[in-house]
Biopython code that builds the backbone (N, CA, C, O; Angstrom):
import numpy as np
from Bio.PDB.StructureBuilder import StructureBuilder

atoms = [
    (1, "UNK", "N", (11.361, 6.866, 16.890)),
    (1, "UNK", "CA", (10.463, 6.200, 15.961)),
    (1, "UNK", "C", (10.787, 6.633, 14.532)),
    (1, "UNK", "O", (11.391, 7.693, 14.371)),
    (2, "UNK", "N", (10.423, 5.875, 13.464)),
    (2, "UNK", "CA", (10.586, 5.952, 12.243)),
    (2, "UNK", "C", (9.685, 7.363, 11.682)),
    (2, "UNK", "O", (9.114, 8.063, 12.518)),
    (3, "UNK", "N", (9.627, 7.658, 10.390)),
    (3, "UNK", "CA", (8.555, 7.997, 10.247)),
    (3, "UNK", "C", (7.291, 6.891, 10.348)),
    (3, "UNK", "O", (6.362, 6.668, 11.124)),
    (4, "UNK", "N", (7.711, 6.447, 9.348)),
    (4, "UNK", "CA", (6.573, 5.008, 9.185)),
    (4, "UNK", "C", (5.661, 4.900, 10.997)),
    (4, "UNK", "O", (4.510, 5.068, 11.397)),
    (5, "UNK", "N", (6.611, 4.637, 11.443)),
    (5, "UNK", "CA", (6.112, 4.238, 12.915)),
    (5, "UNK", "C", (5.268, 5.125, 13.267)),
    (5, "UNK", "O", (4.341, 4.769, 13.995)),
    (6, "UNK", "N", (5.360, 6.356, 12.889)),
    (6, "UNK", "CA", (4.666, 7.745, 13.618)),
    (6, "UNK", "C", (3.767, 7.728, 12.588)),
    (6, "UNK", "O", (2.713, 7.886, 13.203)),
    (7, "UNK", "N", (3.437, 7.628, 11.260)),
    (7, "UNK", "CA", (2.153, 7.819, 10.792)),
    (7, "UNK", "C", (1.394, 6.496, 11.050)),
    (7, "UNK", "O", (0.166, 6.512, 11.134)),
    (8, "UNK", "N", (1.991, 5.532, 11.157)),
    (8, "UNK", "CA", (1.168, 4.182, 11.274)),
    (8, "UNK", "C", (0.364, 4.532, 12.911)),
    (8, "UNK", "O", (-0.751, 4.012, 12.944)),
    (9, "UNK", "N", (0.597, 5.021, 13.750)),
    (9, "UNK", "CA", (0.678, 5.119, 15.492)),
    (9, "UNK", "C", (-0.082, 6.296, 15.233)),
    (9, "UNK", "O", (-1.273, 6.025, 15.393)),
    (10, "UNK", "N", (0.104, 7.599, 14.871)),
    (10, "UNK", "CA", (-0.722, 8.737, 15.148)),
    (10, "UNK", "C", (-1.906, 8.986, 13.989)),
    (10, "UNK", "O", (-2.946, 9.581, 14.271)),
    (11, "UNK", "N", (-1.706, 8.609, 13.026)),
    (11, "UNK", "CA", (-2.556, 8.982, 11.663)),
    (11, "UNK", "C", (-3.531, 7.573, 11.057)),
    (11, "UNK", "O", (-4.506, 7.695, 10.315)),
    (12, "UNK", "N", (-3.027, 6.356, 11.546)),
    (12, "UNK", "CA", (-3.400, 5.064, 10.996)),
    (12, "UNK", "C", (-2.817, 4.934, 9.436)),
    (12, "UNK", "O", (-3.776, 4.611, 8.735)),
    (13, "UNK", "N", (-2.397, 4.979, 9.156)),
    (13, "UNK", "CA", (-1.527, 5.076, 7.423)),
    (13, "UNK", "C", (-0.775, 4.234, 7.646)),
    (13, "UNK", "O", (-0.231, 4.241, 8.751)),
    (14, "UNK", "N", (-0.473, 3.244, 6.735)),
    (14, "UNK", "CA", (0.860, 2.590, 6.200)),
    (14, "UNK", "C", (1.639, 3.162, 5.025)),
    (14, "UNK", "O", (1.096, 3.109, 3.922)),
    (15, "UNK", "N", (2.799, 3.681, 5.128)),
    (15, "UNK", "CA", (3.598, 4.684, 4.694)),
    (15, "UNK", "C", (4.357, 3.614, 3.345)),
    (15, "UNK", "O", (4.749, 4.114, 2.290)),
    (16, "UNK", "N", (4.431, 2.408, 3.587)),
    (16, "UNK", "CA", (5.110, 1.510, 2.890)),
    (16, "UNK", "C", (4.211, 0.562, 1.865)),
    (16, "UNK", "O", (4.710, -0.349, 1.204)),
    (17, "UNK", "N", (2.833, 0.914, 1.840)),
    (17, "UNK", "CA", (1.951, 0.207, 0.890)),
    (17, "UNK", "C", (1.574, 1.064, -0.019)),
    (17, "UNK", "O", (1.249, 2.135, 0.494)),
    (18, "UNK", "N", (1.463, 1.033, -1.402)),
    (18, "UNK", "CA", (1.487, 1.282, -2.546)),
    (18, "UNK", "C", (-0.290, 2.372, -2.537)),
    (18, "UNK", "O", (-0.580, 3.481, -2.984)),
    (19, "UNK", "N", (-0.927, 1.501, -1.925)),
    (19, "UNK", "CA", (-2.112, 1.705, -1.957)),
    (19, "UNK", "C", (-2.145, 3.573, -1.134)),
    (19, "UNK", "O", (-2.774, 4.541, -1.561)),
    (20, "UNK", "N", (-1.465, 3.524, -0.205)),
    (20, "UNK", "CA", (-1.500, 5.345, 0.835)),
    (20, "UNK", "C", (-0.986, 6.219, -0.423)),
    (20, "UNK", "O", (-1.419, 7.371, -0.419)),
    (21, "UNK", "N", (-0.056, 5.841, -1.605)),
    (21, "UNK", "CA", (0.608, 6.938, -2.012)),
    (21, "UNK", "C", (-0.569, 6.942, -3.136)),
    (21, "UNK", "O", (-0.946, 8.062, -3.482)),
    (22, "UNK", "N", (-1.198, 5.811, -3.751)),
    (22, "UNK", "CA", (-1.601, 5.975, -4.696)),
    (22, "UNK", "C", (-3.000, 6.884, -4.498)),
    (22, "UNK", "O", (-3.445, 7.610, -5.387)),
    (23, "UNK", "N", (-3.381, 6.779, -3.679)),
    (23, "UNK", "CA", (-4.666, 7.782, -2.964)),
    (23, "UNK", "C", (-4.117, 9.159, -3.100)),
    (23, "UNK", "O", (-4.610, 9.943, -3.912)),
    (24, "UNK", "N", (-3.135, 9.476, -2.350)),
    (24, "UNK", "CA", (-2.616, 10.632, -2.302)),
    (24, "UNK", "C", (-2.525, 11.106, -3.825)),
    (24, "UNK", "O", (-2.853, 12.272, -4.048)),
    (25, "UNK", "N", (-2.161, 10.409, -4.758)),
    (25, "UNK", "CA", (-2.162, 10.828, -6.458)),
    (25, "UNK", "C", (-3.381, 11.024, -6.991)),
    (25, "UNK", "O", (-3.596, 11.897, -7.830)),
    (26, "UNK", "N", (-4.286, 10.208, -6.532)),
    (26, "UNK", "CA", (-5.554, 10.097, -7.235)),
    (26, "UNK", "C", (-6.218, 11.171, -6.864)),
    (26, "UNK", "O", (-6.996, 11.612, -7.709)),
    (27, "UNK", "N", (-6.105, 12.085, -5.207)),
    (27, "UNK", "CA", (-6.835, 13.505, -5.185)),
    (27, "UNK", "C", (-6.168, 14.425, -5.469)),
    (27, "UNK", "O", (-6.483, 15.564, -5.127)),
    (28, "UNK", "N", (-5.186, 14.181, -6.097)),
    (28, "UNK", "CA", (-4.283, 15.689, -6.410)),
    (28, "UNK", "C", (-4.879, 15.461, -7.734)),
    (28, "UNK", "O", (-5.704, 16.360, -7.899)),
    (29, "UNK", "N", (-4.847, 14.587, -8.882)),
    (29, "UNK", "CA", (-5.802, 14.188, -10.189)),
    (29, "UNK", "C", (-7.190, 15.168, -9.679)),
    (29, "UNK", "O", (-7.503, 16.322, -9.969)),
    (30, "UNK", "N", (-7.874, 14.082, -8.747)),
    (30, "UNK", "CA", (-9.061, 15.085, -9.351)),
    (30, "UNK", "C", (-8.935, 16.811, -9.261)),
    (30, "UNK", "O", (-9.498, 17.539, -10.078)),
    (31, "UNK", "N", (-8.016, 17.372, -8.015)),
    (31, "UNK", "CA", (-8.019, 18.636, -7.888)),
    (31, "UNK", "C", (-7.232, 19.364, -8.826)),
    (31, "UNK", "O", (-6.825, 20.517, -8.687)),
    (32, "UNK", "N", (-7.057, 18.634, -9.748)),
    (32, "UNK", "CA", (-6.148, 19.000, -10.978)),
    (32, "UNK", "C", (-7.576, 19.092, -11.924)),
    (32, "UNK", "O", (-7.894, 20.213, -12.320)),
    (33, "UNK", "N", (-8.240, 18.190, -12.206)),
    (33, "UNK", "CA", (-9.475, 18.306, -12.875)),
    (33, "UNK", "C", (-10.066, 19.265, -12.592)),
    (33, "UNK", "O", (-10.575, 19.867, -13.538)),
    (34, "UNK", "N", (-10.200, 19.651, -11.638)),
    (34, "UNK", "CA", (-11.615, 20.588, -11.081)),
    (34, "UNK", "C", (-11.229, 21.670, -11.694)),
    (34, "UNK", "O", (-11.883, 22.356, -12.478)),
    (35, "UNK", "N", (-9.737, 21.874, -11.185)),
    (35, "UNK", "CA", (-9.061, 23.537, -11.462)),
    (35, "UNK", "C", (-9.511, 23.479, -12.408)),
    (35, "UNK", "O", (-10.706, 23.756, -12.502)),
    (36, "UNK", "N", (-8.548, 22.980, -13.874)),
    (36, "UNK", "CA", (-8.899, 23.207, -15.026)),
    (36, "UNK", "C", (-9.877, 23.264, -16.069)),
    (36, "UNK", "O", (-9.794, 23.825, -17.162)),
    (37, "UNK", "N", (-11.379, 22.204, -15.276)),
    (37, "UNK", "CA", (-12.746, 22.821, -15.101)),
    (37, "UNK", "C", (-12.900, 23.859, -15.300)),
    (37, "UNK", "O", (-13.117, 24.370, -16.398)),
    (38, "UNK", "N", (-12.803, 24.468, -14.087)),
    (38, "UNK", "CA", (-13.087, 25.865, -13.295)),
    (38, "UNK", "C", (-12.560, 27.337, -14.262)),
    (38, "UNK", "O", (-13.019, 28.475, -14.359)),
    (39, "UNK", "N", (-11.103, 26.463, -15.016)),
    (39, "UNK", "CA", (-10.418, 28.273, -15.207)),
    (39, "UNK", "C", (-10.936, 27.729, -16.459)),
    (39, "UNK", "O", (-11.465, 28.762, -16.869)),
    (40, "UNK", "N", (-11.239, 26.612, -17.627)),
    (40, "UNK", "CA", (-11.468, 26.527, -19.100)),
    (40, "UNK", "C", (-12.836, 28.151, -19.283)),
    (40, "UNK", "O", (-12.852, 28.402, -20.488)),
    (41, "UNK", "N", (-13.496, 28.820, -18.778)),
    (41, "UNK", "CA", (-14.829, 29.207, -18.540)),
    (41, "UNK", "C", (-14.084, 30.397, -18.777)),
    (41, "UNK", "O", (-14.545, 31.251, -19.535)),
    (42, "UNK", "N", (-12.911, 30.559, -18.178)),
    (42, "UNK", "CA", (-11.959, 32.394, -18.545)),
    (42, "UNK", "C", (-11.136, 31.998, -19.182)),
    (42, "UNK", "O", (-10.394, 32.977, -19.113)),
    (43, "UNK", "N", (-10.472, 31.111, -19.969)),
    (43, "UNK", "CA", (-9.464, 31.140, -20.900)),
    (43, "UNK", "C", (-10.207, 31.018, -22.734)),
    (43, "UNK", "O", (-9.689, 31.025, -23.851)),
    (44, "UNK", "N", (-11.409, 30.931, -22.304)),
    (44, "UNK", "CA", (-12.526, 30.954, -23.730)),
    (44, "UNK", "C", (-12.396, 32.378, -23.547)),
    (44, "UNK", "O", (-12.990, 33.154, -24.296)),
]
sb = StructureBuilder()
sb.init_structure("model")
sb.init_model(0)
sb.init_chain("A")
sb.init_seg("    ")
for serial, (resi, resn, name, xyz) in enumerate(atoms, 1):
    if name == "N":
        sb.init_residue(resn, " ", resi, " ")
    sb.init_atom(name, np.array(xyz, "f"), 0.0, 1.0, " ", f" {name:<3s}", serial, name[0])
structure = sb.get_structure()
C-alpha cells in the first residue's frame, strides 16, 4: 500500500487534499501562539 492508502484505510485522512495539510499548519500556528503567550510574561 501507498502511504496515502494507509492513512486514508487506518487514520481516515486524505493525504492528497490541501485541506489535511492545511489543518496540520493551522495547529502548529496556534501552538506557536500559545508558547509565545506563555514565555512574553519571563522575557519582560
Amino acid at each position: 500500500m501507498t502511504t496515502e492508502e494507509l492513512a486514508q484505510k487506518h487514520l481516515g485522512v486524505d493525504l492528497t487534499q490541501a485541506d489535511f495539510w492545511q489543518a496540520g499548519i493551522d495547529t502548529i500556528l496556534e501552538d506557536v501562539k500559545e508558547f509565545m503567550s506563555l514565555t512574553e510574561e519571563y522575557v519582560k
